[in-house]
N, C-alpha and C positions, 0 to 999 in steps of 0.2 A: 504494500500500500504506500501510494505515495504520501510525504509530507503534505503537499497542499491538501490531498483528501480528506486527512485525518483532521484537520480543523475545520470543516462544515461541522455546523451545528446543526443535529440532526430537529430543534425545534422549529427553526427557521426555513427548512425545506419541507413547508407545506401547501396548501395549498392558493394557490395566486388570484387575482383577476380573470387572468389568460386562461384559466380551465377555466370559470366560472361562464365565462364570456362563451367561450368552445362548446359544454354540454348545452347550455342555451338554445345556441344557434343550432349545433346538433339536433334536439329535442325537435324544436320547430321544424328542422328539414324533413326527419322522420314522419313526422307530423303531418305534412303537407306530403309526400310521397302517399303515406297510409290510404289518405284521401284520395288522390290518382287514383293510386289502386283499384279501392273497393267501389270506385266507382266507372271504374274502367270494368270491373267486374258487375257490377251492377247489384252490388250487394249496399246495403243503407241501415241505418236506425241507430237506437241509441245502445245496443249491445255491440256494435261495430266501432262505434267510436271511443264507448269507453274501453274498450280493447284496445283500440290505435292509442290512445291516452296514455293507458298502462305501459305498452310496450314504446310508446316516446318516452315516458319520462324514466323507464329503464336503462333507455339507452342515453338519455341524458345524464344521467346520476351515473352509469356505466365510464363515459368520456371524459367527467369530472373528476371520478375517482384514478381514472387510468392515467389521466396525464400529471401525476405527480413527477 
């Protein structure tokens, strides 16, 4: 291990803006895809989108968590 590694502080390498900002936008994009989708499929209602919900803000919270 190099010297410079060894002085990060491991409380200070958390999490930023820039992920916050990233799962966001992520979320949203997923979001808006879901929607293409199921309507490109012809599928609708309110058990489709709280699905598409669930599974944006999975992958929002997913992008936030990963880009540490």
């Amino acid at each position: 291990m190099s010297a410079e590694r060894a002085r990060i502080n491991p409380s200070k390498a958390g999490l930023t803006n820039a992920s916050l900002v990233g799962g966001i936008v992520v979320g949203i994009a997923s979001m808006v895809l879901w929607v293409a989708v199921t309507r490109e499929l012809g599928l609708g209602g309110t058990v489709i989108w709280g699905a598409g919900l669930l599974v944006s803000a999975a992958v929002a919270i997913w992008t936030r968590v990963a880009d540490l």
